[in-house]
Phi, psi and omega in degrees: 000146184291181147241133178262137151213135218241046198005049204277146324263207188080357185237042176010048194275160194275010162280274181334290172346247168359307178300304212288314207293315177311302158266038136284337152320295203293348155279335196279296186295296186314302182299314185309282187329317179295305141344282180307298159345276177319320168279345181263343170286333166276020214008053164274127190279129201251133183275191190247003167271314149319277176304355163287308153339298189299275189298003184271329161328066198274349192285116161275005162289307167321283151356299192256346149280352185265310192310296145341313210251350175296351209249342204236303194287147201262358163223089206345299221291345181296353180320295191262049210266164208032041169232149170317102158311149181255150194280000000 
């Protein structure tokens, strides 16, 4: 058997690609799952659009203001209070 090597990382091979985007999925579904907690631990009621959104969501800056802002607000929908809907 061979030994692969795959200068991982930092040499931008399509093994490395494949990891770093898996684990930025796998941060992105942990703050959404991580939101979504908070508003059902506060009993705030999440519409299926509001949770669609949350989880749809790949930006983790984002994310991570909507969490913030999950720890405060008295209505999912304030999550997204001063942003530009997008059309």
């Amino acid at each position: 058997m061979q030994n692969v090597v795959t200068h991982f990382p930092g040499h931008g091979t399509l093994f490395e690609e494949k990891y770093l985007e898996g684990r930025a999925k796998g941060k992105a579904e942990g703050k959404a799952e991580a939101i979504l907690h908070a508003l059902r631990v506060r009993g705030i009621a999440v519409s299926d659009e509001v949770r669609e959104r949350i989880t749809t969501c790949t930006d983790l800056d984002t994310l991570t203001t909507w969490f913030d802002r999950s720890l405060t607000v008295s209505k999912a929908e304030d999550l997204f209070a001063d942003e530009t809907p997008t059309p």
